[in-house]
C-alpha positions as CSV (number, residue, x, y, z in Angstrom):
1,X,178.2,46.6,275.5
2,X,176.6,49.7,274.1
3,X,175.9,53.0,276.1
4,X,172.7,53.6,275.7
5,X,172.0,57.8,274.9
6,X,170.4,59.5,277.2
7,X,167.4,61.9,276.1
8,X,167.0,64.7,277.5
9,X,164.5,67.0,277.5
10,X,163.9,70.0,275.6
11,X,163.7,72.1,278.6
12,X,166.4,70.5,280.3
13,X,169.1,71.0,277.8
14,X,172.4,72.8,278.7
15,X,172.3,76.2,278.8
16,X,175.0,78.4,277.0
17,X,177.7,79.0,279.9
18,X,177.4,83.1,278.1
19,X,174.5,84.2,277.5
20,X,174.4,86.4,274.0
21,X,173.1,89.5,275.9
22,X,176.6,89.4,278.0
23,X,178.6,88.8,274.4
24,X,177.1,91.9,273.3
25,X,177.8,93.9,275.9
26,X,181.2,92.5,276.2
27,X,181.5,93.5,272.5
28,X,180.1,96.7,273.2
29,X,182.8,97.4,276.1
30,X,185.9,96.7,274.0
31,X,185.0,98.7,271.1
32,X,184.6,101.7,273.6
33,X,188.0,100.7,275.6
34,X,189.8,100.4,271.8
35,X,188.6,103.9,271.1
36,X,189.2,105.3,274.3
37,X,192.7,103.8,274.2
38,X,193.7,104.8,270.8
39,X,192.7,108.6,271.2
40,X,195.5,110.4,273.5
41,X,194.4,111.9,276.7
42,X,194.4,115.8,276.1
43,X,193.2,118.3,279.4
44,X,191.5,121.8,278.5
45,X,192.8,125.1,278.9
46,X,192.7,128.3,277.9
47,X,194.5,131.1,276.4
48,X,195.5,132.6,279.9
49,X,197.0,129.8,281.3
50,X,198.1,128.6,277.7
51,X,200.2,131.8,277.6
52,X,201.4,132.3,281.3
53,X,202.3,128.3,282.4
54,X,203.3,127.2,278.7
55,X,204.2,129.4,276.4
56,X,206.0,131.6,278.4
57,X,208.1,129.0,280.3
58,X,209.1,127.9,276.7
59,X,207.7,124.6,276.8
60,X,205.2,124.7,274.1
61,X,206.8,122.7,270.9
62,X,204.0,123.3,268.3
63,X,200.4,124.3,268.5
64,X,198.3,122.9,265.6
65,X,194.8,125.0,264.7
66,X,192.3,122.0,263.8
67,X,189.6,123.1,261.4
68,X,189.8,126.6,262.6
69,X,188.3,126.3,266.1
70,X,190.3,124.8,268.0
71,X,194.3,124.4,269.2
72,X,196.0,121.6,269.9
73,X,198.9,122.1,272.2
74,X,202.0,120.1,271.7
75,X,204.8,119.7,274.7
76,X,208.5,119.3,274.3
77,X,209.5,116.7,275.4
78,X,212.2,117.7,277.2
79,X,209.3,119.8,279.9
80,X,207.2,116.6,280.2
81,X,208.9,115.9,283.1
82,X,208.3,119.0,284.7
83,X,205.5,118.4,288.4
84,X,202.8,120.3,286.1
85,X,203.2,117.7,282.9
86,X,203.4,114.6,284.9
87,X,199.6,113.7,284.5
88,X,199.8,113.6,281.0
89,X,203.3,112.3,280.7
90,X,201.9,108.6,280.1
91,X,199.1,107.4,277.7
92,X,195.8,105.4,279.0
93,X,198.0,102.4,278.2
94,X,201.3,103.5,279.5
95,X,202.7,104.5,276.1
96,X,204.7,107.8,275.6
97,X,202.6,110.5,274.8
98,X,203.2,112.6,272.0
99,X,200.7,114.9,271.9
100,X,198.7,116.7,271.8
101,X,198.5,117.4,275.7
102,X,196.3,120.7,275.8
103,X,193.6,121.9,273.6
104,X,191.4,125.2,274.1
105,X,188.4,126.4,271.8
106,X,189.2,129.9,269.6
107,X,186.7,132.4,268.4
108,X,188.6,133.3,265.7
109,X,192.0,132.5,264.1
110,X,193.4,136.1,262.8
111,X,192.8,137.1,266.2
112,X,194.2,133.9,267.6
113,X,197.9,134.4,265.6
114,X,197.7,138.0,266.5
115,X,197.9,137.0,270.1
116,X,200.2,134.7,269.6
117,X,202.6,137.0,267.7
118,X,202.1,139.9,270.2
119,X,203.4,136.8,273.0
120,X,206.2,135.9,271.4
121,X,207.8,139.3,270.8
122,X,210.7,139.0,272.8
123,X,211.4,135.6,271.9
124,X,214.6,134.1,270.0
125,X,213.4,132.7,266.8
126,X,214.6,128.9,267.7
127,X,212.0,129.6,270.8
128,X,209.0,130.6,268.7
129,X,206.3,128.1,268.4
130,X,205.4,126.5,265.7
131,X,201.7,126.9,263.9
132,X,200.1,123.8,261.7
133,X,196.8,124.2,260.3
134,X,194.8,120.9,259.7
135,X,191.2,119.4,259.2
136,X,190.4,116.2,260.3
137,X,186.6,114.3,260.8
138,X,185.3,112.9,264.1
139,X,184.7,109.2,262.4
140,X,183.6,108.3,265.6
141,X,180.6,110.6,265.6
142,X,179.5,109.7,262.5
143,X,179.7,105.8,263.0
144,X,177.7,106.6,266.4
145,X,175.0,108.7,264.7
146,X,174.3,105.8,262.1
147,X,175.1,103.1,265.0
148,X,173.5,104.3,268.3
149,X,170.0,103.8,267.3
150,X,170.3,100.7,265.8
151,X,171.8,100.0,269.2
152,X,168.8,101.5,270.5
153,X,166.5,99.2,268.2
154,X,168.2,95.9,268.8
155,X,168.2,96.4,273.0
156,X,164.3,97.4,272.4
157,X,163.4,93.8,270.9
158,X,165.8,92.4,273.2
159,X,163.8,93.7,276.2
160,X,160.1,92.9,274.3
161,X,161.2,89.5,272.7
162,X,162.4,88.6,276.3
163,X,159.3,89.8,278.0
164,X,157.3,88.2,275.9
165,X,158.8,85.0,275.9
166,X,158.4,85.2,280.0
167,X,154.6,85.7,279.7
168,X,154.3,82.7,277.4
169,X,157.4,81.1,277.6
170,X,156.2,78.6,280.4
171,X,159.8,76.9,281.3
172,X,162.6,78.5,279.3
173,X,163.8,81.7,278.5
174,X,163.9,82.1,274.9
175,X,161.0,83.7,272.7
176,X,160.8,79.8,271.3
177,X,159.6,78.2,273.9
178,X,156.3,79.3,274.4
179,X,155.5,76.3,272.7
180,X,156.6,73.9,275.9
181,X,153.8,72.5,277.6
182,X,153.0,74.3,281.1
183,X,152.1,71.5,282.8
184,X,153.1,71.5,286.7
185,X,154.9,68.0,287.6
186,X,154.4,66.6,290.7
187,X,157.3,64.2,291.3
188,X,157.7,61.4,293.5
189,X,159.0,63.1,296.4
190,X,156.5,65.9,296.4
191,X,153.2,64.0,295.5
192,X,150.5,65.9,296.9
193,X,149.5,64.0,300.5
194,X,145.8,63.7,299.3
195,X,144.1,60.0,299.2
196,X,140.9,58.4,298.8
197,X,140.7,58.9,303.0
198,X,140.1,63.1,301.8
199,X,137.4,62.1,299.4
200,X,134.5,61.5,301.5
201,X,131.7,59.6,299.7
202,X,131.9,58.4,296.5
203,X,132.7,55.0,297.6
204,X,131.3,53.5,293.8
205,X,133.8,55.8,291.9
206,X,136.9,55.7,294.4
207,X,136.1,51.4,293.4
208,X,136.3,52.0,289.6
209,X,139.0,54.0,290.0
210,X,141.0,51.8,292.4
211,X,141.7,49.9,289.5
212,X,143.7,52.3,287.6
213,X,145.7,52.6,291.0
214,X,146.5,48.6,291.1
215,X,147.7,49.2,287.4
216,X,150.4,51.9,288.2
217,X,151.9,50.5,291.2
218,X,151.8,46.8,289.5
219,X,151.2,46.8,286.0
220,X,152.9,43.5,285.5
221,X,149.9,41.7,287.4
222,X,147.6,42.8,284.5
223,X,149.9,42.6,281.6
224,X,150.6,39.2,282.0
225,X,147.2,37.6,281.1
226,X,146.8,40.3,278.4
227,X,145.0,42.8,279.8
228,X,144.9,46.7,278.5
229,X,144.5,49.1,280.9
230,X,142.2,52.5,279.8
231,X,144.1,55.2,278.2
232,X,141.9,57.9,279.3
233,X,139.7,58.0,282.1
234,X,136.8,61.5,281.9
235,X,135.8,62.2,285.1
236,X,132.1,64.0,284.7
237,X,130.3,65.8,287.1
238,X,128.7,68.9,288.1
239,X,130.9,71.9,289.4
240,X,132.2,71.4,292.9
241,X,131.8,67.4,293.1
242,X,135.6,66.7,293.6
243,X,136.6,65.9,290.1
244,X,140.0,67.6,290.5
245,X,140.2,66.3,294.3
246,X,140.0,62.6,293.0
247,X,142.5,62.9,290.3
248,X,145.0,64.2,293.3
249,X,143.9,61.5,295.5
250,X,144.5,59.1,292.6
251,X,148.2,60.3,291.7
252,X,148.6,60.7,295.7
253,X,147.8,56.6,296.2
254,X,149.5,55.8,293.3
255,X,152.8,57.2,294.0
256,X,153.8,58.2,290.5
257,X,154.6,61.4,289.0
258,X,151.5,63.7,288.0
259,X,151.3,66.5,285.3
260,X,148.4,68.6,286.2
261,X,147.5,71.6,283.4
262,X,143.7,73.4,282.6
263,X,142.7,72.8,279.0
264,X,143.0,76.5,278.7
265,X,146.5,76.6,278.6
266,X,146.6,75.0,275.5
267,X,145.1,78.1,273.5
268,X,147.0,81.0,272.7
269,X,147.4,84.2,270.3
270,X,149.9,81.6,267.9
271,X,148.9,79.5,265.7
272,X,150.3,76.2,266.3
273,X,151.3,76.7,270.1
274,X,148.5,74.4,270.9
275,X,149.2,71.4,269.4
276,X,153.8,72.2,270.0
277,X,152.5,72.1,273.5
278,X,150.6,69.0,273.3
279,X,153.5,67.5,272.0
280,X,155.7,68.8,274.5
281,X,153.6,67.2,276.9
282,X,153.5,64.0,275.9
283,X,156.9,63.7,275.2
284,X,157.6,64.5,279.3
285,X,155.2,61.8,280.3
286,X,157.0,59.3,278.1
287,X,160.0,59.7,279.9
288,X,158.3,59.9,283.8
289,X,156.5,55.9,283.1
290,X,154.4,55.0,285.1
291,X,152.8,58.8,285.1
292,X,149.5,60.1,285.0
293,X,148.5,63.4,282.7
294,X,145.6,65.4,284.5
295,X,144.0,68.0,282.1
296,X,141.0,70.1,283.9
297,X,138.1,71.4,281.8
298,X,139.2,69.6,278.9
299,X,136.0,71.1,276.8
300,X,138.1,74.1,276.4
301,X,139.7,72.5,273.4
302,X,137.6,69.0,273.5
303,X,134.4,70.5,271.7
304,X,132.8,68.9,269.0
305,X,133.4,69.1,265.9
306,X,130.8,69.7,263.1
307,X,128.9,71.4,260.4
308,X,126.3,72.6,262.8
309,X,128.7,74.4,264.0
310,X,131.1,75.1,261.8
311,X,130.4,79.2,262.5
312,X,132.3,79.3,265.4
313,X,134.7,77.0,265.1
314,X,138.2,77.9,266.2
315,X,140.6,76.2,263.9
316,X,143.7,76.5,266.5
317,X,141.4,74.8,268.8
318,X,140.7,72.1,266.7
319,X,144.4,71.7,265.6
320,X,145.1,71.6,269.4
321,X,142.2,68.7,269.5
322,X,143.4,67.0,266.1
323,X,147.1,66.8,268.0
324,X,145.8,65.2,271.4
325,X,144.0,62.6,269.8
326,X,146.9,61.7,267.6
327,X,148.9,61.9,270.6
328,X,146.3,59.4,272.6
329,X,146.6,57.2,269.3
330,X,150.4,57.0,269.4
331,X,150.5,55.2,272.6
332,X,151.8,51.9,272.1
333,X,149.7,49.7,274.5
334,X,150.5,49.4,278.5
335,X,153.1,52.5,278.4
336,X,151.9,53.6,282.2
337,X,150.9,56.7,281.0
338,X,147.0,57.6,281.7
339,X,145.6,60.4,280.7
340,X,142.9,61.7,283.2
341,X,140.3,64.4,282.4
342,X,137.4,66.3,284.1
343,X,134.7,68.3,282.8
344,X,130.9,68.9,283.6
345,X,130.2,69.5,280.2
346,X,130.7,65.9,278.7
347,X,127.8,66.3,276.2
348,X,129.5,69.0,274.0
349,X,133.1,66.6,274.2
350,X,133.7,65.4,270.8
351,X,132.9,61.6,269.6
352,X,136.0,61.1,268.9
353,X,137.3,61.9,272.6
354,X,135.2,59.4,273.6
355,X,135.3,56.6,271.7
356,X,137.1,53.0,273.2
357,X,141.3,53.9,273.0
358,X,141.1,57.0,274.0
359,X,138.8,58.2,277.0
360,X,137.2,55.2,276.7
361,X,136.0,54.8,280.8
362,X,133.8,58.0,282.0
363,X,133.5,58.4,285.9
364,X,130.6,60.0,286.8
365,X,130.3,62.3,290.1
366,X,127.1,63.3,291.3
367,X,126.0,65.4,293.7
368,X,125.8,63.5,296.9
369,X,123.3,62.0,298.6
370,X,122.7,62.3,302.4
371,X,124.9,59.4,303.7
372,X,127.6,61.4,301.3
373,X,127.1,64.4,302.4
374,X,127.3,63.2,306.1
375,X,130.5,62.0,305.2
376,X,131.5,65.0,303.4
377,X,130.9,67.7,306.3
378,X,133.1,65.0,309.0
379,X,136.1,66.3,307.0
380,X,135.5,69.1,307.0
381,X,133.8,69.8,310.4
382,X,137.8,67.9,312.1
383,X,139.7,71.0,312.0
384,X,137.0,73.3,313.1
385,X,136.4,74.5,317.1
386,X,132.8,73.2,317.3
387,X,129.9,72.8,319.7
388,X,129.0,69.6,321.3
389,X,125.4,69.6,319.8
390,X,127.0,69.9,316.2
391,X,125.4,66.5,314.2
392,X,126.9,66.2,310.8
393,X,123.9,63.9,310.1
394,X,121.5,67.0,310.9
395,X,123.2,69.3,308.7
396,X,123.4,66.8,306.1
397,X,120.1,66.5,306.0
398,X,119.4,70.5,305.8
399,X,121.4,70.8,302.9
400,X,120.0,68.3,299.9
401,X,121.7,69.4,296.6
402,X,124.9,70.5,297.8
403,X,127.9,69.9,296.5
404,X,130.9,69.1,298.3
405,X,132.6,72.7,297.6
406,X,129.4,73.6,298.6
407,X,129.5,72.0,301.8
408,X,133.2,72.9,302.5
409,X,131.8,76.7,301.7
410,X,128.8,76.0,304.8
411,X,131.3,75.0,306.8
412,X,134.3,77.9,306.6
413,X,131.2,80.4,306.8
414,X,129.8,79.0,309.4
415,X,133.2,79.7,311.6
416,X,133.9,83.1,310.2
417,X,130.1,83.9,311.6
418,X,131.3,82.5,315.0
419,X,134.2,84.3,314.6
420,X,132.4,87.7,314.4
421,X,130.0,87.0,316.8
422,X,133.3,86.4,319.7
423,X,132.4,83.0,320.4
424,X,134.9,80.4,321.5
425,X,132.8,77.3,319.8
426,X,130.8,77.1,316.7
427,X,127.2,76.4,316.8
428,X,124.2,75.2,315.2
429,X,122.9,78.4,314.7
430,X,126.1,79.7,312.8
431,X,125.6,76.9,310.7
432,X,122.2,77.8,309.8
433,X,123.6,81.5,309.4
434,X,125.8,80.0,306.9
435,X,123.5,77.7,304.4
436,X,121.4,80.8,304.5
437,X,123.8,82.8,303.3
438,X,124.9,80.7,300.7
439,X,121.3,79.9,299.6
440,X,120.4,83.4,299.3
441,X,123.0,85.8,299.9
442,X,123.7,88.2,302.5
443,X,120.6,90.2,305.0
444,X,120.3,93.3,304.2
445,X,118.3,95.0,307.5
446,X,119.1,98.1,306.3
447,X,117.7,98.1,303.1
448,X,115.0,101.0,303.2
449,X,111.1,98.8,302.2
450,X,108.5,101.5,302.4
451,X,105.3,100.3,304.6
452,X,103.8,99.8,301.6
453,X,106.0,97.9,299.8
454,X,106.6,95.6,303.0
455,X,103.0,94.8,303.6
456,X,103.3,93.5,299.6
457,X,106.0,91.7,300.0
458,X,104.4,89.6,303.2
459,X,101.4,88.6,301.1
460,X,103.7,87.6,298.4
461,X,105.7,85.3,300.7
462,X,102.5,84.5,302.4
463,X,101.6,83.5,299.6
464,X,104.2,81.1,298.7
465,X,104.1,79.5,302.0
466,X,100.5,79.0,301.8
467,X,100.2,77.3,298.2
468,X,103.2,75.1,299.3
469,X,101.7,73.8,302.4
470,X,98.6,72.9,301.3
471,X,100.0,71.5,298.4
472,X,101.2,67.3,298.6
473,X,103.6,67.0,296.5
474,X,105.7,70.4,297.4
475,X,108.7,69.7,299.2
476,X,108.5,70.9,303.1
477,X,108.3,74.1,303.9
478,X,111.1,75.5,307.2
479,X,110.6,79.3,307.1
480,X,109.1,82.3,305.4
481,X,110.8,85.7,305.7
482,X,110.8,88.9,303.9
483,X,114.3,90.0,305.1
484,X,116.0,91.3,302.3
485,X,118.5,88.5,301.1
486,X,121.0,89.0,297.9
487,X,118.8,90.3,295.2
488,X,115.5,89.0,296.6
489,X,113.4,91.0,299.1
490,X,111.7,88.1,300.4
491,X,112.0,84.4,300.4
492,X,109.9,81.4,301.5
493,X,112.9,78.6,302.7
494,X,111.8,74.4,301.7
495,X,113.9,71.5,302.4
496,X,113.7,69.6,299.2
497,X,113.7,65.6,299.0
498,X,116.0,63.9,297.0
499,X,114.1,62.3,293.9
500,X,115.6,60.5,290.9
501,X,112.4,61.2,288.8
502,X,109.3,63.9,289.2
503,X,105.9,63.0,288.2
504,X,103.9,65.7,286.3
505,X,101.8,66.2,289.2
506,X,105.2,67.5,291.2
507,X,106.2,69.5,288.7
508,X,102.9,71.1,288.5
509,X,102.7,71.8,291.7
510,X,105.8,73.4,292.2
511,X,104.5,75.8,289.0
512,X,101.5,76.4,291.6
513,X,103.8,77.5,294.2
514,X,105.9,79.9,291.7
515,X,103.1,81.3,291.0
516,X,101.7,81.9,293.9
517,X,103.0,85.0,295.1
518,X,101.7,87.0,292.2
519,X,98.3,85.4,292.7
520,X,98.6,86.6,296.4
521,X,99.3,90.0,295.4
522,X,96.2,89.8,292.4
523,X,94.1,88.6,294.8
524,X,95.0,90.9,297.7
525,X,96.0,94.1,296.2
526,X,94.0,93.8,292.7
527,X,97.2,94.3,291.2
528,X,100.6,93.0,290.5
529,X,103.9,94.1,291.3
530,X,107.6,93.5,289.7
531,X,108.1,91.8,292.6
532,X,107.7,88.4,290.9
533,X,110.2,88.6,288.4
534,X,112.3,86.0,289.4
535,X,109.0,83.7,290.1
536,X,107.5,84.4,286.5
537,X,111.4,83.5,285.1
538,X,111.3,80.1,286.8
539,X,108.1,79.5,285.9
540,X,108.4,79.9,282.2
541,X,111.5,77.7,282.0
542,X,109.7,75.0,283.7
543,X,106.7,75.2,281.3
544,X,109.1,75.2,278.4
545,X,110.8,72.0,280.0
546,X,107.9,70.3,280.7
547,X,105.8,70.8,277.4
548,X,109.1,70.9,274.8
549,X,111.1,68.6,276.5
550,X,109.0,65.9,278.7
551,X,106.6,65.7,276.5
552,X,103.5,66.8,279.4
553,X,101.2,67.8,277.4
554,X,98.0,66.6,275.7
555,X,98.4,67.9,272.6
556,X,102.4,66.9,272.2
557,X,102.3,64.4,274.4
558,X,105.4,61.6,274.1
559,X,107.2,64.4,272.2
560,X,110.8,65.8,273.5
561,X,113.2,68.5,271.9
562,X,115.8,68.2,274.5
563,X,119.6,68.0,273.2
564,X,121.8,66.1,274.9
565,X,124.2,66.5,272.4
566,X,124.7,70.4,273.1
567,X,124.2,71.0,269.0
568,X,121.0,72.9,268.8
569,X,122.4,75.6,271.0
570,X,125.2,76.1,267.8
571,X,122.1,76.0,265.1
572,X,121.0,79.0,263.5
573,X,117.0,78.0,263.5
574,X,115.2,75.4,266.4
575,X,114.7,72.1,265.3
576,X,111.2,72.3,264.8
577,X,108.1,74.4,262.5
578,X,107.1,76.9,263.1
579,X,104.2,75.5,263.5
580,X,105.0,73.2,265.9
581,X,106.8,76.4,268.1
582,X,103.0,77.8,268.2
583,X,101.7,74.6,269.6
584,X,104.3,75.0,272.3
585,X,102.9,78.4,272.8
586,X,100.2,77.7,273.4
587,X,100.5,74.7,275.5
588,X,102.8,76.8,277.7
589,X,100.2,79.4,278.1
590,X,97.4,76.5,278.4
591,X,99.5,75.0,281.7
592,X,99.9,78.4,283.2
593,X,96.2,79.6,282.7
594,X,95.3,75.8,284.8
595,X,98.5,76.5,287.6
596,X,97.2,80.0,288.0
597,X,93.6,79.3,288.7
598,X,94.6,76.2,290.8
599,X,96.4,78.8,292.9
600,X,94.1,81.3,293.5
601,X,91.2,79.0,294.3
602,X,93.5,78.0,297.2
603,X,94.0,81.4,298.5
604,X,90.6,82.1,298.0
605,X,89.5,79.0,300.3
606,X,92.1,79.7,302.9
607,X,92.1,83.7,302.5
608,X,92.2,84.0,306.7
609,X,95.1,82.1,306.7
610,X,97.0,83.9,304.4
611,X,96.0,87.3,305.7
612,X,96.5,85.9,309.2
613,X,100.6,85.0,307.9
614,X,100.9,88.2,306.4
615,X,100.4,89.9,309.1
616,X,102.7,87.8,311.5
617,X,105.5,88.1,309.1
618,X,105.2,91.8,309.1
619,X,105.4,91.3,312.7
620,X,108.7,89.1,312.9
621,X,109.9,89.2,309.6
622,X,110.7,85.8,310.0
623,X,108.5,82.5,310.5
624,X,109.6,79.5,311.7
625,X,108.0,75.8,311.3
626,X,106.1,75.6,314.5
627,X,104.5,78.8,314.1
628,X,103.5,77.8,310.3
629,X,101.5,75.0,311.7
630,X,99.6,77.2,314.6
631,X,98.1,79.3,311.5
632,X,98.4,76.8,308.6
633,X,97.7,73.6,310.5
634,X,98.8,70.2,310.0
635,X,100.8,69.5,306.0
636,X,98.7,66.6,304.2
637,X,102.1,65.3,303.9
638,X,103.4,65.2,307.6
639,X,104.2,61.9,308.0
640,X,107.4,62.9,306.4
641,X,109.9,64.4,308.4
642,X,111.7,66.7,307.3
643,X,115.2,66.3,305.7
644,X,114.1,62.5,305.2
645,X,115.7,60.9,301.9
């Protein structure tokens, strides 16, 4: 029978048992031991004790004079065993030593043999010493001098090439592989413990994608009548809806390895790393079947592609694209590897991302509803100390448009409020603290508002609150206060209903309310203020959306410029004349001219009332509900209670 090879992975490859940094040093350290060995160990001296210890005790054999400067001082042999010689008796290898043993520096050498002479006077000729002249060249010093900073070079790009290769390397330790994929693997026996039972709401999803769960843990059940499962599955939603929370859940229930990388980590400085890491990764999931590939904000490198925007295109980017759809191509059909996706920017993914083999089922998260976010705030209202009058009902219905980070956000500030406040429980009012905060930033009490400029602002939330109460199809109204919040000075809090369409009569009433607080102030003050920056922003965007967009107008009405393909925004001129542009114009100013005189005919009929809530908000600073209807009176719409759906 035949072995069958095993693969192994690039990454997991043996390793060298010597690295080549230890050879070269190894290298380095023998070269150094050869030259220390060959050269003969010589001590320093000097003419004093050259004379008096050496010369005199006739035991100096020769002296040589090397290149004129220095003396070398040869022993006889016969006094190397004398207790003064017996530390250089032997050579750094236990060899004999035959010199030289001494050596001393000389100024000069006519004055070097005079001394010498004048020493030896008395001295039988057979004990005079010897004098040799020679000139020799440190070769070691010049093969250092040419070698030591290429030494210096090569260690250098040593110490770069290896830092660099552990800032992009990902998995190994060479410069090469900065190409590997850095995916992190969740294997079988750390799966993250998250299931669908942490992903509250969402019931129609966690359904469609219960499916792709049956598939891994039994694909044969499918297979066998023919079926194909998805490739791809692009989960789409707007930030904080639990896109990256229900792929975890989904590799959690499954039981199956999971590769989890951002669609950033795909781009780098090189050309090519891209797509070598795309590669890389696929090649890992082939051999961890069943597995699933999770890739977060794949429009980093799923854009589309196109003349339109042809500008800007990034070609590494699109080679990086070109290779993951080759990749998603390649698969032969059932493999068991599923390629999962999330991104709240689905209309700029290319067509070919899209089409049927490759992403070819799209998941969409919404923001939840109020049964969803009821279900949302029970997990994460279990490990939290709370009050016994805390309804997760209630505060889902305070907090319409929320996301569930959002709500997970209400809930952790809600406890640190608690927390500063020394309170052993959390209550409602921390909670209302905490959506407060979040909505519109932190109170600033001790922001110095001259009288002046506070008796502005109350008519300008006064304002507000009046337009939107008297006004039907304005969402309820909670609270008006002109505490500074965040950037705002002032702010008039509603509790907006969840609708799947507005009518042009809501969205020209909210237009009303936006710009109500600079009609407050015209009417009032006879002049305006800056005040309504933020209002006069809103408002124009909404005029531009309503008249370019939804068609709401007379004069282009049926007619929409909205892109859902995300194209225009990469064009150099708008899709329309310019003609057409000054229709828009002037349709825009049209609909603001009719919101504003709607507006201030309503102050002007209910001018007590306004002054009256002006003047008990620079009281309080804060107006609640039930003090909104003593001055206001009854909404036309109050059958509606509040936080209804």
């Amino acid at each position: 029978m035949k072995k069958e090879k095993r693969k192994i992975r690039p990454d997991q490859q043996e390793k060298p048992l010597v690295s080549m940094r230890w050879l070269y040093l190894i290298l380095f350290l023998l070269l150094a031991l050869f030259w220390w060995g060959t050269r003969q160990s010589t001590k320093e001296t000097n003419w004093s004790e050259f004379n008096e210890k050496m010369l005199q005790q006739r035991d100096v054999l020769k002296v040589d004079i090397v290149n004129n400067e220095e003396v070398w001082v040869y022993i006889k042999p016969a006094s190397l065993s004398k207790e003064m010689y017996k530390d250089i008796a032997k050579g750094v290898f236990g060899s004999a030593n035959a010199g030289p043993h001494y050596h001393f520096r000389i100024g000069s050498v006519e004055v070097f043999t005079q001394q010498l002479e004048a020493a030896q006077a008395g001295f039988a000729p057979e004990d005079k010493v010897a004098v040799e002249y020679s000139k020799r060249d440190n070769w070691w010093t010049t093969i250092l001098a040419w070698i030591f900073p290429l030494i210096l070079l090569v260690i250098f790009w040593v110490f770069v090439m290896g830092r660099m290769a552990n800032t992009m390397g990902g998995t190994g330790s060479s410069i090469y592989s900065f190409g590997k994929s850095k995916a992190v693997l969740f294997e079988k026996g750390d799966i993250s413990p998250i299931t669908f039972k942490d992903v509250a709401g969402y019931e129609e999803a966690k359904t469609e994608i219960m499916e792709i769960v049956a598939f891994l843990k039994n694909p044969q059940f499918f297979t066998r009548l023919g079926a194909r499962i998805p490739k791809g599955i692009l989960l789409v939603g707007p930030s904080g809806t639990g896109k990256t929370l229900m792929a975890k859940a989904v590799a959690g229930e499954a039981g199956v390895p999971f590769f989890s990388l951002s669609g950033s980590e795909f781009v780098e400085m090189f050309v090519g790393v891209g797509a070598s890491r795309v590669r890389d990764l696929f090649d890992r999931a082939m051999e961890k079947t069943p597995c699933i590939i999770f890739i977060d904000e794949i429009d980093t490198i799923g854009r589309v592609r196109g003349k339109a925007a042809s500008y800007q295109v990034n070609d590494e980017r699109e080679s990086t694209l070109n290779q993951l759809l080759a990749e998603m191509d390649g698969f032969a059909p059932n493999t068991g590897v599923i390629v999962m996706a999330a991104t709240n920017r689905a209309d700029i993914l290319d067509p070919a991302l899209l089409r049927p083999g490759r992403f070819d089922r799209h998941i969409y998260l919404e923001l939840p509803n109020k049964a969803e976010r009821e279900a949302i705030f029970r997990v994460h209202l279990q490990p939290l100390t709370l009050d016994v009058n805390i309804d997760a009902g209630f505060l889902a219905a305070q907090t319409p448009g929320f996301s569930g980070a959002d709500i997970a956000n209400v809930c952790n500030e809600a406890a640190l409020i608690a927390a500063r406040a020394k309170k052993d429980k959390i209550e409602m009012a921390d909670f209302y603290g905490a959506v407060d905060r979040i909505v519109a930033g932190l109170e600033k009490k001790t922001k110095i508002i001259t009288p002046k400029e506070k008796k502005v602002i109350s008519y300008h939330e006064a304002g507000h609150a009046l337009v939107g109460w008297m006004l039907e199809h304005v969402d309820p109204l909670v609270k008006v206060s002109i505490i500074p919040r965040g950037k705002s000075l002032g702010s008039a809090w509603y509790l907006p209903e969840e609708h799947q369409i507005l009518t042009k009569s809501q969205l020209f009433e909210r237009l009303c309310v936006m710009l109500a607080g600079r009609a407050a102030e015209s009417l009032v003050f006879n002049e305006v203020s800056s005040g309504a920056l933020d209002d006069l922003e809103k408002a124009t965007k909404q005029a531009y959306v309503m008249i370019a967009e939804l068609g709401m107008s007379e004069r282009m009405k049926n007619l929409s410029f909205y892109d859902s393909t995300g194209m225009h925004d990469a064009m150099l001129q708008k899709p329309y004349s310019e003609e057409t542009a000054r229709l828009i114009d002037e349709e825009v100013r049209k609909l603001f001219d009719t919101a504003f005189d709607k507006t201030t005919a309503i102050l002007k009929e209910h001018r007590s009332k306004l002054e009256n809530l002006a003047e008990l908000l620079l009281q309080k600073e804060v107006v609640e509900k039930d003090e909104l209807e003593k001055i206001l009176g009854k909404r036309p719409d109050v059958s509606v209670a509040a936080g209804e759906n």
